[in-house]
N, CA, C and O of each residue as an XYZ file, in Angstrom:
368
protein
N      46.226    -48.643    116.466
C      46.273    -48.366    117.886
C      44.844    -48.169    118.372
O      44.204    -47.349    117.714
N      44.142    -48.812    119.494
C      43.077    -48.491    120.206
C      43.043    -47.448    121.115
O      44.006    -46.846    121.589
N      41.775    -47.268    121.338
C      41.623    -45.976    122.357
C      42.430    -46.431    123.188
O      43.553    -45.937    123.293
N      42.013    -47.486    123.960
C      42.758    -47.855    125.239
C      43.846    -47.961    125.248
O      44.209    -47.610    126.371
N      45.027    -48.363    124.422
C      46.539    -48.358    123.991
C      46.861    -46.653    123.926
O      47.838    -46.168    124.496
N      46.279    -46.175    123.461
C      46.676    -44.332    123.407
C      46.080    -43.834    124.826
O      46.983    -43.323    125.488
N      45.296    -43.829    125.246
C      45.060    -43.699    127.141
C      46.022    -43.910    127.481
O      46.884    -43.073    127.749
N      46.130    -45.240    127.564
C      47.301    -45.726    128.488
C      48.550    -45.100    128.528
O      49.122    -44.522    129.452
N      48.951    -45.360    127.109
C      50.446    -44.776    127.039
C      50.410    -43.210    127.443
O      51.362    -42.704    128.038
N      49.515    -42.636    127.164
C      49.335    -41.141    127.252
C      49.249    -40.744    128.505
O      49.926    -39.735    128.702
N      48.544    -41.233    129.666
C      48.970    -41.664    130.915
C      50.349    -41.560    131.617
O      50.759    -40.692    132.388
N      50.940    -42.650    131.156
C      52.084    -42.904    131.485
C      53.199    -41.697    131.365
O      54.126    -41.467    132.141
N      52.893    -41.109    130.358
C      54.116    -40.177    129.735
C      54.015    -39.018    130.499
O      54.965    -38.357    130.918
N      52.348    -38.700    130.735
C      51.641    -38.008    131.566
C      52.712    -37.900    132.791
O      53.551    -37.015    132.959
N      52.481    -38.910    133.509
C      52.640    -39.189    135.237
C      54.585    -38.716    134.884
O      55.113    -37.895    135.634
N      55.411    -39.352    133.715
C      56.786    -39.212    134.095
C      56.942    -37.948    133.541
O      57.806    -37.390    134.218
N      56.465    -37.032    132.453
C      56.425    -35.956    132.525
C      56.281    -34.744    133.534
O      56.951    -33.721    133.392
N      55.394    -34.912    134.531
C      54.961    -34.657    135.972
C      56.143    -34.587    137.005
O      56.653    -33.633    137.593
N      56.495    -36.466    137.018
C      57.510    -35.959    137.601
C      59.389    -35.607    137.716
O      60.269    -35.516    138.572
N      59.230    -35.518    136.411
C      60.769    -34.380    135.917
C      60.160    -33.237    135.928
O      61.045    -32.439    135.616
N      58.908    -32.485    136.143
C      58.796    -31.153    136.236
C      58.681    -30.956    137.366
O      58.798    -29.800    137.772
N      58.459    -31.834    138.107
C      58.258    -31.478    139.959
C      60.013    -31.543    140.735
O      60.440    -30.860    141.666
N      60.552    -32.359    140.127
C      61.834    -32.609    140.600
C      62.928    -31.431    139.703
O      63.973    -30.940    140.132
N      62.362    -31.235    138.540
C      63.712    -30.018    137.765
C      63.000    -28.909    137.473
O      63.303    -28.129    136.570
N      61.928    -28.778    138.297
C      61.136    -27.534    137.891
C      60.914    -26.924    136.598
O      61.164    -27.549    135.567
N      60.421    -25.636    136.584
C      60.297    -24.924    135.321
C      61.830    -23.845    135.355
O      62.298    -23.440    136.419
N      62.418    -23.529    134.032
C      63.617    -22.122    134.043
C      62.768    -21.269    135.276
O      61.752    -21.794    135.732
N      63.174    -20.077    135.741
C      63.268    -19.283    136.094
C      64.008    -18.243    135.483
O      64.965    -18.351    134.717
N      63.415    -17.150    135.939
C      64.556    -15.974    135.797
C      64.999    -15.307    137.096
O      64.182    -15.014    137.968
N      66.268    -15.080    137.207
C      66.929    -14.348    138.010
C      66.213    -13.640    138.846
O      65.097    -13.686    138.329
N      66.112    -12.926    139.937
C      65.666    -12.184    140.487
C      66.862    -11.597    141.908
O      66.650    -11.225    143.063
N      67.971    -11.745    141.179
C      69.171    -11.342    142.057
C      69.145     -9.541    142.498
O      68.584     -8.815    141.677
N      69.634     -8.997    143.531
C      69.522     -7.534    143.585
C      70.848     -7.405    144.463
O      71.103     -8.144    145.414
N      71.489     -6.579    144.104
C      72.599     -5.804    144.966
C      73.636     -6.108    143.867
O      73.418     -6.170    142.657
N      74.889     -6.297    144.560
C      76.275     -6.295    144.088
C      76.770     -7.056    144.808
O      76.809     -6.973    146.036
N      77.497     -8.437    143.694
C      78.509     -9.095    144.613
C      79.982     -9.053    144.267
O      80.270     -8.366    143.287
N      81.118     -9.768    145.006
C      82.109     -9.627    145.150
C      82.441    -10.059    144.286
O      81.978    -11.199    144.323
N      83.335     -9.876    142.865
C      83.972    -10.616    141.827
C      85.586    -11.351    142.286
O      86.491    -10.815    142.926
N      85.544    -12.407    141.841
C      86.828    -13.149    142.022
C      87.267    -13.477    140.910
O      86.374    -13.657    140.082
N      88.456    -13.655    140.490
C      89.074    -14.232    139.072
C      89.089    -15.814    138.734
O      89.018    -16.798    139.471
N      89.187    -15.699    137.586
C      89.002    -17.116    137.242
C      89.780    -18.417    138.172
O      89.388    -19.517    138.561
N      91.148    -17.616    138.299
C      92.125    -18.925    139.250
C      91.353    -18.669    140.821
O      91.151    -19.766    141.342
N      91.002    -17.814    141.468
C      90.987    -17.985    142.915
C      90.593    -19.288    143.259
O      89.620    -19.691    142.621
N      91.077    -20.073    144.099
C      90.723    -21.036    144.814
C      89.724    -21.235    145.666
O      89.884    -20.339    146.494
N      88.596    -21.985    146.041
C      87.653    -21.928    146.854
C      87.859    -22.707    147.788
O      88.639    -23.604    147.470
N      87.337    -22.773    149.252
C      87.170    -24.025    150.303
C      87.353    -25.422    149.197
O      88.377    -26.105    149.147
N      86.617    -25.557    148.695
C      86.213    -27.048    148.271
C      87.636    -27.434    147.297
O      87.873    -28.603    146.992
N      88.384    -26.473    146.936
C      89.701    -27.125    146.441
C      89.702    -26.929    144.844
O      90.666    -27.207    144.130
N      88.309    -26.337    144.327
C      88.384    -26.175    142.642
C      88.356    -24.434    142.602
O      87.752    -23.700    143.384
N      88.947    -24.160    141.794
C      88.537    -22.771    140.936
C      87.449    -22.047    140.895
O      86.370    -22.628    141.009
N      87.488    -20.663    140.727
C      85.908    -20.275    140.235
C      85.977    -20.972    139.180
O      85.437    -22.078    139.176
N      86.528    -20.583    138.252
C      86.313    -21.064    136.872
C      85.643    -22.797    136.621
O      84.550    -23.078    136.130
N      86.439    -23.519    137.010
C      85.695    -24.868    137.291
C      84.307    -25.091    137.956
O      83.432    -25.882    137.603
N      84.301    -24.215    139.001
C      82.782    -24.058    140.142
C      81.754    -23.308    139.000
O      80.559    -23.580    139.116
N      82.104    -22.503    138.051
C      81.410    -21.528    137.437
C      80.575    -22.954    136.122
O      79.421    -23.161    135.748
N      81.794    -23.548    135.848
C      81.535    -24.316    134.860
C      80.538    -25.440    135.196
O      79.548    -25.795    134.556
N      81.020    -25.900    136.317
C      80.110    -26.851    136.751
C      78.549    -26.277    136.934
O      77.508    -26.789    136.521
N      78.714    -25.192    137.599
C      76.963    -24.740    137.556
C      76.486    -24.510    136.268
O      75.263    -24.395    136.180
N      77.209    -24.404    135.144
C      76.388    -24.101    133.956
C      75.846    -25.347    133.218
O      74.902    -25.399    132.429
N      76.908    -26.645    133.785
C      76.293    -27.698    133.108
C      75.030    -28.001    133.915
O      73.865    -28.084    133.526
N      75.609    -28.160    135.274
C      74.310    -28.758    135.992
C      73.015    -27.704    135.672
O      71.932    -28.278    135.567
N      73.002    -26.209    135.502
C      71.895    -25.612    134.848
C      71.306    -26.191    133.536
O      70.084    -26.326    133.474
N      72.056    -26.530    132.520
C      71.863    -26.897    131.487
C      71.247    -28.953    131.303
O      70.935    -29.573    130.286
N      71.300    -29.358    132.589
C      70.840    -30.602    132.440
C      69.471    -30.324    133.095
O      68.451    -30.955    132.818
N      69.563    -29.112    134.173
C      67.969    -29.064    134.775
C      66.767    -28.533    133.563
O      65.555    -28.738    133.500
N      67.964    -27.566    132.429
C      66.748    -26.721    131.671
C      66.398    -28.233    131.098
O      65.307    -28.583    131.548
N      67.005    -29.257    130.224
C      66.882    -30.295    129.491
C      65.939    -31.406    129.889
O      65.211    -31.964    129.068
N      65.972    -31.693    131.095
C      65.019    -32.339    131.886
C      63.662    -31.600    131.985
O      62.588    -31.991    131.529
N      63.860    -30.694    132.524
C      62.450    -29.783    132.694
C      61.743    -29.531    131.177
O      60.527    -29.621    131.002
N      62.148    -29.393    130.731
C      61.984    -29.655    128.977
C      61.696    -30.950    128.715
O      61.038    -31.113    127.688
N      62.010    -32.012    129.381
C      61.742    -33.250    128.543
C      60.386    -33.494    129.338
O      59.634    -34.307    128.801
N      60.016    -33.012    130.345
C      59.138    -33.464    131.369
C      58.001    -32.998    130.469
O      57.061    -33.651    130.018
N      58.370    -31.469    130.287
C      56.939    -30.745    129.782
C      56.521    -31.240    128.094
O      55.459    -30.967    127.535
N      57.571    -31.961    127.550
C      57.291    -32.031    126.188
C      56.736    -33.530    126.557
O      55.863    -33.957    125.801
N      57.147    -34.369    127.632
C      55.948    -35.423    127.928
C      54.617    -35.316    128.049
O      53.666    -35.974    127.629
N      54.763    -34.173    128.832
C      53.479    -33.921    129.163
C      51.989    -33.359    128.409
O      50.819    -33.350    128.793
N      52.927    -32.744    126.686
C      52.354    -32.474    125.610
C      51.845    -33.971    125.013
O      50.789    -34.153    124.407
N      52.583    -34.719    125.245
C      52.608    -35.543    124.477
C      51.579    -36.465    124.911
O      50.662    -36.809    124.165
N      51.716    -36.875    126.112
C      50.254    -38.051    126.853
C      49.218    -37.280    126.766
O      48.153    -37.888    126.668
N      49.138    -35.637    126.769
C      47.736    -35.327    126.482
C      47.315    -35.054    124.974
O      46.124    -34.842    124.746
N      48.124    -35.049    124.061
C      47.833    -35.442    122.643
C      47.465    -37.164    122.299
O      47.020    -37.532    121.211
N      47.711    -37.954    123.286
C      47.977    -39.468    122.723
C      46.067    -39.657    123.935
O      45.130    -40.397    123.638
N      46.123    -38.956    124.858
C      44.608    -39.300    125.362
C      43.601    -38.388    124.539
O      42.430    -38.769    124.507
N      43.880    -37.436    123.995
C      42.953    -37.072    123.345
C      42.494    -37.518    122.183
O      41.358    -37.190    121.839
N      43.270    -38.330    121.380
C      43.419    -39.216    120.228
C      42.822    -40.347    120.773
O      42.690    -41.348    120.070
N      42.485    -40.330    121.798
C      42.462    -41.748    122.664
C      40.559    -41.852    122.674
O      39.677    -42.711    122.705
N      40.715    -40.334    122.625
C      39.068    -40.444    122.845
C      38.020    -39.943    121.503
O      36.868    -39.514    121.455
N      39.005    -40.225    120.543
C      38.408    -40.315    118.919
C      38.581    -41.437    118.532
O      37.696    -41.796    117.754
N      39.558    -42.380    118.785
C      39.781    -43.483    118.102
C      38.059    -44.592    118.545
O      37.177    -44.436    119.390
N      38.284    -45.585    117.514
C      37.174    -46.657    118.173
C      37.509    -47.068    119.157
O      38.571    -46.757    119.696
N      36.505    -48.026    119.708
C      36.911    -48.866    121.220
C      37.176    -50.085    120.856
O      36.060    -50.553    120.629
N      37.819    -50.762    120.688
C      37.856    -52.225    120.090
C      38.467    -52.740    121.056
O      38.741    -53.941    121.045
């Protein structure tokens, strides 16, 4: 592999790493305060599903943002390991 082949790619992984972290952000933590109203698993909502289903659904869709945001930043390890390699290798 040449410098310029490890730039490049390292680049690239760079820029799509970037942007799955701009679009799925970083985790957070909570910063909720007070007390809310508990409902049981069957209550029905406007939209026609369950808590339980509504509950479920937010945990996946949480769990695809942590996964993304994770894949972004482990890109982003990665194009700056492949440019820094980039700038030891020869120039050919």
């Amino acid at each position: 592999m040449t410098a310029q082949i490890a730039n490049t790619i390292g680049l690239v992984a760079n820029m799509v790493g970037v942007a799955l972290v701009f679009f799925y952000g970083f985790p957070q933590p909570s910063h909720s305060e007070g007390v809310g109203l508990g409902l049981e698993d069957g209550t029905p909502l406007p939209d026609g599903r369950t808590v339980a289903e509504y509950s479920r659904d937010v945990a996946a869709q949480k769990d695809r943002y942590l996964f993304r945001s994770k894949a972004g930043l482990s890109l982003m390890a990665i194009g700056f390991t492949l440019q820094l390699c980039g700038t030891w290798l020869p120039t050919n």
